[in-house]
N, C-alpha and C positions, 0 to 999 in steps of 0.2 A: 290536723286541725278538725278532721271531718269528725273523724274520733270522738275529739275534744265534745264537741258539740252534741251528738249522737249520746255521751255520757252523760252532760248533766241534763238532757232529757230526762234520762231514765234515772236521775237521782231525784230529779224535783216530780216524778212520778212518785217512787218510793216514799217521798214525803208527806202523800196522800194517803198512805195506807192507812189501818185498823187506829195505832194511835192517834191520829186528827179526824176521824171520824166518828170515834168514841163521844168525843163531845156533844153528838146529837143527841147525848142517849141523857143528859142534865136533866133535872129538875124542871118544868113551866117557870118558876123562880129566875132561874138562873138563864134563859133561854135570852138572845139577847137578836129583837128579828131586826133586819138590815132592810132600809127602804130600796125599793126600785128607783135606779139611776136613771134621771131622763140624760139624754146629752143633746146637742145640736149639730156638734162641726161637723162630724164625719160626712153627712147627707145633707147638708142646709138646711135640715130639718127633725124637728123632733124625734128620738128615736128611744126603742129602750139599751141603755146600754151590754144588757145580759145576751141580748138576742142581734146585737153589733154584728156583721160581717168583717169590719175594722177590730186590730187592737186600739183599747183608748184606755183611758187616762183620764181622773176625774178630781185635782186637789179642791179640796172647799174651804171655806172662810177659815173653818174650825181647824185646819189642818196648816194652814197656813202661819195661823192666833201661835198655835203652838209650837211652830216650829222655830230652831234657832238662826236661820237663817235675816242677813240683814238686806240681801239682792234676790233679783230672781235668778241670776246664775245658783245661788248659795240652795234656794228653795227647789229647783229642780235639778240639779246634780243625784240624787239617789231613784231617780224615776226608771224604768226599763227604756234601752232604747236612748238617751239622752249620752252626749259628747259635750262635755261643759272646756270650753278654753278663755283664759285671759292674759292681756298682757298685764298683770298687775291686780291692784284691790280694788278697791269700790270705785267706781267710777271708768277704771281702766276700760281700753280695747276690749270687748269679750262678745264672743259667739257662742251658741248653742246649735245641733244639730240632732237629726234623728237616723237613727239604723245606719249609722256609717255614710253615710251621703254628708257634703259640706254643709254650711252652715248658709248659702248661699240657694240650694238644693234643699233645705228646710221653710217651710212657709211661717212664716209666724203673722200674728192678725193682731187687732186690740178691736172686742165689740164686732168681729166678723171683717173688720177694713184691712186688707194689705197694710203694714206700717214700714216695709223695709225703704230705703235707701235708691233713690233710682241711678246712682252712680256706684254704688261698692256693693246691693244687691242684699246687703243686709240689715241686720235694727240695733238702734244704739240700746243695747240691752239695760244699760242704767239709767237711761229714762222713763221705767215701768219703775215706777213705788210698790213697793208690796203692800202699804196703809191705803194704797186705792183700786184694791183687787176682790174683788166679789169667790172667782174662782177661776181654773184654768182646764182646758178640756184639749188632752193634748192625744189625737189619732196620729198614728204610726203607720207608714205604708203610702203608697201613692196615691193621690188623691188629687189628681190634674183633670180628672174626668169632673169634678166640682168644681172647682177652684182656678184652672188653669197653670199659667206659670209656675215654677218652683216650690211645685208641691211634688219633688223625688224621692224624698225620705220621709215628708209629713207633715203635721202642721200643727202649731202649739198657737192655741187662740184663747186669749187672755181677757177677761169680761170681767169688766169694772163694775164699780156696787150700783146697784139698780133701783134702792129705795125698797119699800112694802111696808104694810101692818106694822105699827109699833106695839110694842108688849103693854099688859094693861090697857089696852084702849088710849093710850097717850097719841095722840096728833104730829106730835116730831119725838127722836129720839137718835141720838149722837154718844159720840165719844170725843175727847181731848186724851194725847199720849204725848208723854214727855221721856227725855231718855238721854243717855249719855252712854261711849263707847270707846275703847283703847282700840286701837289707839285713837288717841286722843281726839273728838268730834260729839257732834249731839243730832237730836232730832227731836221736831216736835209735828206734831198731826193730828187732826181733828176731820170729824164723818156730822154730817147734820143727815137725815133723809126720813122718809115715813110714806103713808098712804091712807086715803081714805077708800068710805064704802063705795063709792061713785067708782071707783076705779084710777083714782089719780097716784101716780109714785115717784116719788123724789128722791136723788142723793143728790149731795153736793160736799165736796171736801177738797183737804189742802195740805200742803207736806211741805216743808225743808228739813233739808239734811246735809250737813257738814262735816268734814273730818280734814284732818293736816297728814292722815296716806301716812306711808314711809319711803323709802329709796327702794323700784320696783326693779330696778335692770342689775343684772349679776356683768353684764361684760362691762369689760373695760374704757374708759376714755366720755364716760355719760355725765352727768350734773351731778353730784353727789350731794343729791337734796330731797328731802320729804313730798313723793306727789301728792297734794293734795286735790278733796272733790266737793264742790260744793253743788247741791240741785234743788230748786224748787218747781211744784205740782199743784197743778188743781185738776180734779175732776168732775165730772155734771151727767146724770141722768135725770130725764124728765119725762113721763108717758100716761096719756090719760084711755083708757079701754071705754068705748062708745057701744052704742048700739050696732052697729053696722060697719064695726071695726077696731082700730087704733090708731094715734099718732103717738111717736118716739126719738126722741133724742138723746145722744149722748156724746161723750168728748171727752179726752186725757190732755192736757198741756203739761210739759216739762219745759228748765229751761237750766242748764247746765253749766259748770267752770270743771274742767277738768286740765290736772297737771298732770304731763307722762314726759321720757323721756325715750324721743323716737330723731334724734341729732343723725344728718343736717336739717330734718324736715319739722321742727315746730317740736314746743313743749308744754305749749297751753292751748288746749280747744276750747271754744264758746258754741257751744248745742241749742237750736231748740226743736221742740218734737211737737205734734199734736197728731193726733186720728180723733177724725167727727163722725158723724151719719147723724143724719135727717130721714124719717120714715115713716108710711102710712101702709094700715094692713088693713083689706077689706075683706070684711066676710060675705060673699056673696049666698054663702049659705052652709049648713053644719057642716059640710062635709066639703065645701069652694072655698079657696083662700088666695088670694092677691097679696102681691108686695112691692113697692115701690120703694127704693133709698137713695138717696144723695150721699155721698160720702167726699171726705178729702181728707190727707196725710200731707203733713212738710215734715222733711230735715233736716235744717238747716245746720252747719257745722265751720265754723271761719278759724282756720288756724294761726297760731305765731310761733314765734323764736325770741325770744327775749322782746318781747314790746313789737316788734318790728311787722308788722300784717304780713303774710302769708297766703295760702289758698282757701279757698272758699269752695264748700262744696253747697251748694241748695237747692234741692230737687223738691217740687211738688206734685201730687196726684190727684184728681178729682174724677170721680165717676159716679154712673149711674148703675143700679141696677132694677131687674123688674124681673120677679116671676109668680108665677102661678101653679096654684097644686091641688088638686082634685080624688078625692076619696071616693073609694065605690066597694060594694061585695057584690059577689056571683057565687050565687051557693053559699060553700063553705071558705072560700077564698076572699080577702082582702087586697082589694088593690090600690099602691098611690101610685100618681104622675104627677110631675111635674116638670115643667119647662121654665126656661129665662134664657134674659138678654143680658149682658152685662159689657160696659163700655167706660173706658179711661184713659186720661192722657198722662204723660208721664212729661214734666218740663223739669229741665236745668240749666233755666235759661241766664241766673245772677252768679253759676259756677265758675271755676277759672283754675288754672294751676299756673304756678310762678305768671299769672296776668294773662294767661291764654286761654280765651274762652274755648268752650268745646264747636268742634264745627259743626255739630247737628243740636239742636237746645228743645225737642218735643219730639213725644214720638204715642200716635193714637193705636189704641186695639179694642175689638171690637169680637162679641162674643154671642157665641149659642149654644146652651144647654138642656139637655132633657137627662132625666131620670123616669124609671120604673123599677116600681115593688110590687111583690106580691108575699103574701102571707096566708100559709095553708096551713091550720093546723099546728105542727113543729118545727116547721119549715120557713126558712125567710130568705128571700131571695132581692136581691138589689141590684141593679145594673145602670150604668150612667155610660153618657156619649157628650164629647163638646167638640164645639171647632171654633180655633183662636185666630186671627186673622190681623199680624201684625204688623206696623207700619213700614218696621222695616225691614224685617226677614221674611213675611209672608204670611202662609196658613200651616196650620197644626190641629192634627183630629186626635183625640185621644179618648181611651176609653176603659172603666171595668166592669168586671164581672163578682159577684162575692156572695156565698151563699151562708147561711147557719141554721142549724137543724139540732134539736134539742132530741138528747138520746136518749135521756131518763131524766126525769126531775132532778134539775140544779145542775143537768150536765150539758154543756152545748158545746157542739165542735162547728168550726168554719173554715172556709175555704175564699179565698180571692186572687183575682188577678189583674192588675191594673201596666198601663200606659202611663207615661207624664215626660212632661220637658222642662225645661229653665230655658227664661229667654236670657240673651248676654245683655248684661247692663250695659251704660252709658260708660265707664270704663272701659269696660270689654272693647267699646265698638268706637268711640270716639275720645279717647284720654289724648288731650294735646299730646302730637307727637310723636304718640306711637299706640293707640287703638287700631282697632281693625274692624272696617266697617262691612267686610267681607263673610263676618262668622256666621253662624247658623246652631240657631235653639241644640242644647243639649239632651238626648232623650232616653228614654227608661224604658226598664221592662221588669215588674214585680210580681211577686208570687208569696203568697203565703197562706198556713194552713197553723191553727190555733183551740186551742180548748180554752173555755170559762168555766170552770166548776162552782159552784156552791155548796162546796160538801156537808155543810150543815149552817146554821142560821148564824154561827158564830166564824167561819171561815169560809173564805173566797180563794182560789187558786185563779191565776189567767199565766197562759204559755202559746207559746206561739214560735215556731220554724219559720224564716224565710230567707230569700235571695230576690235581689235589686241589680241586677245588669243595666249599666249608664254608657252609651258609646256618645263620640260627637264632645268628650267634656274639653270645657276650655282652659287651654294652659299659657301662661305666659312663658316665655321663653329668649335669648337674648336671637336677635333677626342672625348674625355671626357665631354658630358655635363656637367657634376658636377663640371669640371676644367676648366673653362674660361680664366684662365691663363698657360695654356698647349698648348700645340699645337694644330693650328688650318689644317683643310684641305679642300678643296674645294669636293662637289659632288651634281648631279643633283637634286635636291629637290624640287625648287620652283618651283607654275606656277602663273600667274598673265593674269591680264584681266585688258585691257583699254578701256572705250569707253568715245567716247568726240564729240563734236560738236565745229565747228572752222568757223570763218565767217571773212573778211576782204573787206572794202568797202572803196574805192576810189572815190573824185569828185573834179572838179576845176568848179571853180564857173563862173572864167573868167582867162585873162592871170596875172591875181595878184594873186588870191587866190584859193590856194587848201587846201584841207584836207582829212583825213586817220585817218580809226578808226579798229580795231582788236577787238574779243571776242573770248577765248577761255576757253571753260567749259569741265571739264576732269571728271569722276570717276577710279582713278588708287588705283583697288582692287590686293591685296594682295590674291592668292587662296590656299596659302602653307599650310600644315600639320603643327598645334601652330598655325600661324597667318592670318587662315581663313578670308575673313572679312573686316580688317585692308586695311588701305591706302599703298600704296606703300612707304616706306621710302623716303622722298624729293619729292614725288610725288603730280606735282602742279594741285591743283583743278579748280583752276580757276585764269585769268589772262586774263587782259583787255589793251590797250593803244590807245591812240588817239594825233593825232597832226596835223598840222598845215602847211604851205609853204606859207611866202607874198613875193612879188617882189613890192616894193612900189617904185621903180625906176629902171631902167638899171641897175644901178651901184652897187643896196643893195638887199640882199638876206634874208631875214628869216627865221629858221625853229624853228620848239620848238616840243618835245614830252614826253608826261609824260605817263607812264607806272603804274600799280594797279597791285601785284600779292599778294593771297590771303596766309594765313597762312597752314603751310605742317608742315608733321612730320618728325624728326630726324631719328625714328628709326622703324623698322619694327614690334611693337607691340603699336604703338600711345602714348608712354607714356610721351616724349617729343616735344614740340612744337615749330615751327619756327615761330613767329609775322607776319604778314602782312607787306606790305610795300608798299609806292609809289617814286617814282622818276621821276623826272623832267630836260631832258635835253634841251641846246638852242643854236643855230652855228648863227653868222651873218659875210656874206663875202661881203665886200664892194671891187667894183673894183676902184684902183686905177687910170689906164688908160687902154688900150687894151689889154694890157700885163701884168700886175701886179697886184695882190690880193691879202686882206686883210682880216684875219679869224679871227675869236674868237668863243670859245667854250667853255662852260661850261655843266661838266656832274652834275648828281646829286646836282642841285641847290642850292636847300633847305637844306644841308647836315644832310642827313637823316642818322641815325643808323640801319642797320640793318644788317642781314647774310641771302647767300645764301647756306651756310653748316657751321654748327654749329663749334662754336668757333674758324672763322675766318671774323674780320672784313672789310665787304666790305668799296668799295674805300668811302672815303666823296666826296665832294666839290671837282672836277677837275678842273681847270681853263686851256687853253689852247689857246697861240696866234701866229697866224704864219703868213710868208708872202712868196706866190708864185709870181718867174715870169718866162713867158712864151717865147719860141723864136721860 
């Protein structure tokens, strides 16, 4: 596998040579220059992302508009880095993870707030609308020294529309989108928002979307019946820029019907979701900045069985945070700092399974952070330290280190190394019956080392090598080996080890044609006591996509992307195998007139069979047609 990996380095080198470099050499005409990427997550703080010590990850409005995708699983499945799983279609069970770490060991945020789950540890993936997403800024690599908790593999932070300037000097300015889908469902959704000169900025918007699903589970003895999903969204940004600073708010509400079948334990959930923040930023002076935010997340999730109530999972989070960050030169050197406190409670306190509440219902933690940068020249250096202090495992210090250094114009190589943990959820630690209140944080140790090229104005290359060693991780397990059908309990057993190679290269040839190609080569070793050795369970080896963008006129849009991801094992001693698979999706939006557009999508073209967890079939054949218009 080392092999493996060590090759298509040196292939997605080769693909930098003399022919994709020639394109510098075009016409002023034909030159096509690429703005400089601001990002946020990686540092809490603005940064460029050319000169990143992180790999990251930057989809925008435009990128989104265009793509055929009808979830956010669907939209980031071809990203480096990215492990997409569902029990089923739109609506189903589904996670997302980064660099081989679970999905649990993945951070994902909405607007910077934690949105997971404080019982199952993760985020109901179809409660993000893609009609209410500004963009997604997704770093790779351990990021616990920012963030804390379960940020092992990384953190995908998804930021809703924010309002600004309407076009023409117009006061508001929105869309209405209507649409229908095979199988058989609709959607409709509309964006109001703007800004004036004072600095005021608004969005505000709203979504449902419906579908009748099909029959998800392949094994035997299930409902043989259509799961269907129905969701409705609103979203709300509001922020005015002052003299002497800002105030900001924002929020996602979904609210969910999802049919699966998961017999004896329920076949219809009722979800609801929200992530808020309330915030004010003072500018104490051009180069002093303060932050104070209020944030809170719910999950709420009440299952059934034919009519009959069931378990009820609902966990809420509310926190504070505050930091401060202060700019300075010495010479020819740039320096930032900054520091914060960050504090939240985690309650599941209206939770229950089969009517048994959890014996522990809040659990507080309580945070301190500092960073320092420096910036010399072509040099950038970054370093962060926190210590986490929880309620009820204790304290956690973690920390990294991450350098980038610009070798020649448009070339930069980096280097980091980071700490992080996962703390054990309310499952983990108190599941009526057989939680384990004894566990202790899972923790990391990451390394990687990355080039960002800009070989010329019209192509970008980003690659990157690394390894993630996790010990301490938590396994469920039945308490009786010899009784598999006894009780099972969770405690720290496993450790595992990822290393992978990941490359993504970008070029437009001219203002018609682009294209985009991804490789990602994993070895996700299993280092546990029995299954030494072994692949990680679902743990993808290897996974490749490439696609396409034509503009053959003003009016018509193309894109097309087809995806390869190689065959993974079911379960953690390799004795079951998940097939290979390719997939094929294609969007074309022809503009009507100024104001009005015309989409078609289709996902998975070719309607291919296959799973991306065992004995539940992915979606076939989506067909997807809608029409936006604009005011």
């Amino acid at each position: 596998m080392r092999t493996t990996i060590l090759a298509a380095g040196v292939c997605a080198l080769a693909l930098t040579g003399p022919g994709w470099a020639q394109q510098s050499a075009n016409s002023d005409d034909d030159t096509i220059q690429l703005d400089t990427i601001v990002v946020t997550t990686p540092l809490r703080r603005a940064s460029s992302l050319e000169r990143s010590t992180s790999s990251v990850t930057v989809i925008g409005e435009e990128e989104i508009r265009k793509s055929a995708a009808l979830d956010l699983l669907s939209l980031l499945k071809t990203q480096p880095g990215i492990t997409a799983t569902s029990n089923g279609g739109l609506g189903a069970d589904s996670s997302l993870s980064l660099r081989g770490a679970s999905a649990a060991q993945t951070l994902i945020l909405v607007n910077g707030v934690r949105a997971a789950s404080a019982t199952a540890g993760t985020l109901n993936l179809s409660s993000i609308p893609l009609d209410s997403i500004d963009r997604i800024e997704i770093a790779r690599g351990g990021h616990s020294a920012q963030y804390g908790a379960d940020a092992i593999g990384g953190i995908i932070n998804i930021i809703t529309k924010q309002g600004g300037p309407c076009p023409e000097g117009k006061s508001a300015c929105g869309s209405v989108t209507a649409g229908i889908m095979h199988p058989w469902g609709g959607t409709l959704s509309g964006n109001v928002g703007g800004g004036t000169e004072d600095g005021l900025r608004y969005s505000f918007g709203a979504s449902i979307l419906g579908t009748q699903g099909y029959d998800y589970r392949l094994s035997p003895g299930h409902d043989l019946d259509k799961d269907g999903f129905t969701r409705g969204s609103v979203n709300f940004s509001l922020s005015k820029e002052m003299a002497a600073g800002a105030i900001y708010t924002d929020g996602l509400y979904t609210r969910g019907r999802n049919e699966f079948d998961n017999d004896p334990f329920g076949n219809v959930s009722h979800t609801d979701n929200f992530s808020g923040r309330l915030g004010a930023r003072l500018d104490h002076s051009e180069s002093w900045t303060s932050t104070v935010e209020l944030s809170t997340a719910l999950d709420y999730a009440s299952i059934s069985q034919d009519g009959v109530a069931g378990d009820d999972f609902d966990t809420l989070r509310y926190g504070l945070l505050a930091t401060t960050q202060k700019q300075f030169d010495l010479g020819a050197t740039h320096h930032i700092v900054q520091g914060g406190v960050e504090a939240y409670r985690d309650s599941v306190k209206n939770s229950a399974v089969s009517g048994v509440p959890y014996a522990e219902t809040k659990r507080d933690l309580v945070a301190v952070f500092g960073q320092y940068s420096f910036e010399y020249e072509r040099l950038t250096v970054d370093t962060g330290l926190r210590y986490d202090d929880n309620e009820q495992f204790g304290s956690v210090t973690t920390y990294n280190v991450g350098a980038s250094y610009e070798l020649t114009d448009g070339l930069v190589a980096r280097a980091s190394y980071s700490t992080g943990f996962r703390a054990p959820t309310f499952n983990d630690l108190y599941y009526p019956d057989a939680g384990n209140p004894n566990l202790k944080p899972e923790e990391s140790r990451s390394y990687e080392i990355g080039l960002n090229w800009r070989i010329a104005d019209q192509t970008t290359l980003d690659m990157a090598l690394y390894r993630n060693n996790t010990d301490d991780m938590i396994a469920w397990a039945p308490i009786d080996p010899n009784d598999p059908g006894g009780p099972w309990q969770p405690s720290n057993i496993n450790r595992a080890r990822v290393t992978g190679f990941e490359a993504k290269l970008e070029h437009r040839f001219d203002p018609q044609w682009s294209v985009r190609a991804m490789v990602d080569v994993r070895e996700p070793l299993n280092r546990s006591a029995g299954a030494h050795g072994k692949y990680i369970a679902y743990g993808e080896r290897f996974r490749s996509s490439a696609g396409f963008t034509y503009t053959p006129t003003e009016d018509l849009s193309l894109s097309a992307d087809l995806l390869y991801v190689s065959s993974r094992y079911a379960d953690e001693f390799n004795a079951r195998r998940l097939p290979s698979y390719i997939t094929a999706d294609f969007s074309a939006i022809y503009a009507i007139d100024e104001k009005s557009q015309l989409k078609f999508s289709a996902q998975n073209i070719f309607d291919k069979k296959y799973e991306t967890k065992e004995t539940f079939r992915a979606p076939g054949r989506t067909l997807n047609l809608s029409f936006t218009r604009s005011f």
